[in-house]
N, C-alpha and C positions, 0 to 999 in steps of 0.2 A: 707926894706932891701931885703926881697926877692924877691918882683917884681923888683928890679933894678940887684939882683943877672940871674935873667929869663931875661931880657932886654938882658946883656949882652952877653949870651948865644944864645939869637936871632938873636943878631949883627953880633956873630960871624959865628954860622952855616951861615947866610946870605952871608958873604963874601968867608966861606969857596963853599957856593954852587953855586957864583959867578965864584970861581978861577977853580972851576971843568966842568963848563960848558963851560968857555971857552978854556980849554983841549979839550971836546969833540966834540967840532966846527972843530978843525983843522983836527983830522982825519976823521970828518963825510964829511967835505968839499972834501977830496981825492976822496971817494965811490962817492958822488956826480957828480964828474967829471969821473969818470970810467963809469958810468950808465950813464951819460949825453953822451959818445965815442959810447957805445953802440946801445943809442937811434938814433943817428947820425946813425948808421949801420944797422936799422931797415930791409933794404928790404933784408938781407943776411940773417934775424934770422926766426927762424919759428914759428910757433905761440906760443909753449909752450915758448917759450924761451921771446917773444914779451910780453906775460902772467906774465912772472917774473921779465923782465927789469921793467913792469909799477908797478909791488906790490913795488920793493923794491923804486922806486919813491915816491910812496905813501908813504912809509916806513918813508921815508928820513924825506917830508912833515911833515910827523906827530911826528917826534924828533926836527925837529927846531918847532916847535909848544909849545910842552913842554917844550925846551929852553930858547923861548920867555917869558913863562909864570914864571919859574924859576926868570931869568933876571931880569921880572918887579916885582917881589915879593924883590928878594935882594936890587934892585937900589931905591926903592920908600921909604924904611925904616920902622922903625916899630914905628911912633908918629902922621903919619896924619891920624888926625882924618876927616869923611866928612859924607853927608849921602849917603846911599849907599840902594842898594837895595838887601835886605837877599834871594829872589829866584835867582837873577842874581850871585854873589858870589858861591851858592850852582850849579845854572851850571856851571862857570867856574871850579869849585871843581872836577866837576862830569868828566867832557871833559880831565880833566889832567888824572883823575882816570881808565878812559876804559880801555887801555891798559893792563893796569895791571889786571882788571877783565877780560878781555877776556884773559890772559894767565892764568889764575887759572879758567875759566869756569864758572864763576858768573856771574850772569844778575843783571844789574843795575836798578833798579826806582825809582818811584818818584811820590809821592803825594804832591805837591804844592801848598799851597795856595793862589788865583792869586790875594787878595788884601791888603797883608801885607804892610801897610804905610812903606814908606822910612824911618829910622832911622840913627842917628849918630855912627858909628863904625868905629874901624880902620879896613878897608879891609883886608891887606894884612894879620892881624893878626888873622880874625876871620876864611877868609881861611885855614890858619894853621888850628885850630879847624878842620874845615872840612872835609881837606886832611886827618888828622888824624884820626877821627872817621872813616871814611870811609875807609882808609887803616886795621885797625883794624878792622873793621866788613869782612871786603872781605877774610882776611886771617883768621879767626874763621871760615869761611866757608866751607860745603862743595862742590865736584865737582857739577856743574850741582845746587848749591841754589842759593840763592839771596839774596838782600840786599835793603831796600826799604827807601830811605829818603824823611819825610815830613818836611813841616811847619807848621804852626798853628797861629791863634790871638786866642787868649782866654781871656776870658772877662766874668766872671760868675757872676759878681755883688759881691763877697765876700772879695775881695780884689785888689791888684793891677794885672790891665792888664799884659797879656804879648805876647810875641814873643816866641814860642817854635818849637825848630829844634831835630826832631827824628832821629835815626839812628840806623835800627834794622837789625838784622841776623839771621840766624837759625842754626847757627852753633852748636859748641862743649860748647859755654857757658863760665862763669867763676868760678871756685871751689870756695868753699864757704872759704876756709882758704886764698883765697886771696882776696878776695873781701873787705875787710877794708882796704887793700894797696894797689892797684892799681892807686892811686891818686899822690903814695909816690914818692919822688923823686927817680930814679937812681931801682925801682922795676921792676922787670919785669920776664914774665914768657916763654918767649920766649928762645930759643936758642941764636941768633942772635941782643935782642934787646938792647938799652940803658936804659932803665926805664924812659925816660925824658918825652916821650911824649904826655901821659894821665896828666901829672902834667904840663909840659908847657898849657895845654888845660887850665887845671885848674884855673893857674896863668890869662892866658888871658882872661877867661870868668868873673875871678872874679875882674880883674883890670876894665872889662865893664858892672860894678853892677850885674853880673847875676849868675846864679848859677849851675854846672853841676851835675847829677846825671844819675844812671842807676838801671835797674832790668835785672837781670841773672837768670837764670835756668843750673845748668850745664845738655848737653844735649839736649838741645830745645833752646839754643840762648841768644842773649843780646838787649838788647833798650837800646841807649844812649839818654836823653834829656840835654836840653841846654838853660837854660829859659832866654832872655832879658827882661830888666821889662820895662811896657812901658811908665814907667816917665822918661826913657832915651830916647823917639822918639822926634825929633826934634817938636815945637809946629806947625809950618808951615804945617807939614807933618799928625797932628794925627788926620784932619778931612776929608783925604784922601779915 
């Protein structure tokens, strides 16, 4: 019942994030066209000005970019499952993300392991995860930190393999009087936030057999890990 209560809830931010982007197509398409008159008028402008017709160009580029990615996250739905590849997901994650870290001053990285076997996941859903942890690491942050996400195979001989995705920061950390909730539905310790979406993380790691967990320090940061086990990798893929 809960994972179908979280379904629903996916369904909908999906459509709702659908009906908003294509709001913001229509006025981005105007600016488009007003910079597009501009560029047309190039040899009247001077350089500074030549300087700032091409950023907000760029600009433009890189919001139907995000749009795109939005779009294909709501229209593909949240059931196909396929295998996928857990570095290429965590770039696509990372590309949506920049933005947003270079307006708060964080440096993004990346420790990648480059021979994680393809597995079966649902993409669109494990994204979320991604989007999320990473939005959440960047805004624990401070100006001028960072935030560093790995991969991993691990394979110790003691039990079952797995797929582990880190997600650390050096931020402000999480108090110790919340850290038993943060998982909860509708929690949260933000000003601005919903509480949803450390527990939508939840719901979707654990509807893909895996298991989320963290260590915080308030004061020195957070690691988020995210383990697939790896008798969910497709068999074709695990001698990869």
């Amino acid at each position: 019942m809960h994972n179908e209560i979280q379904n629903n809830k996916l369904q909908i931010l999906g459509k709702l994030a659908a009906s908003l982007v294509h709001e913001i197509r229509n006025p981005l398409s105007a600016v488009r066209l007003n910079i597009e008159y501009l560029d047309m008028e190039k040899d009247k402008l001077t350089d500074d000005m030549l300087e700032s017709v091409q950023s907000c160009k760029e600009a433009i580029e890189r919001i139907n970019y995000l749009i795109d990615n939005v779009l294909e996250f709501s229209r593909r739905g949240f059931t196909d499952h396929d295998r996928h590849s857990l570095n290429d997901v965590i770039a696509n994650g990372l590309g949506i993300m920049h933005p947003f870290a270079d307006t708060k001053a964080v440096e993004l990285k990346t420790e990648l392991f480059e021979d994680i076997p393809h597995f079966e996941f649902n993409k669109n859903k494990v994204l979320q995860v991604v989007i999320n942890l990473i939005t959440n690491a960047i805004e624990a942050s401070q100006k001028g930190g960072h935030v560093c996400v790995r991969t991993k195979f691990v394979d110790d001989g003691n039990g079952t393999p797995f797929v582990l995705l880190e997600v650390n920061d050096q931020g402000h950390g999480i108090e110790k009087a919340s850290q038993d909730k943060i998982f909860h539905d509708f929690f949260t310790s933000k000003h601005k936030g919903t509480g949803l979406g450390l527990s939508v993380c939840k719901s979707i790691v654990e509807e893909h057999e895996g298991e989320i967990y963290f260590i915080s320090k308030p004061g020195e940061g957070s690691t988020f890990f995210v383990k697939f086990p790896f008798h969910s990798l497709s068999k074709g893929d695990a001698a990869q």
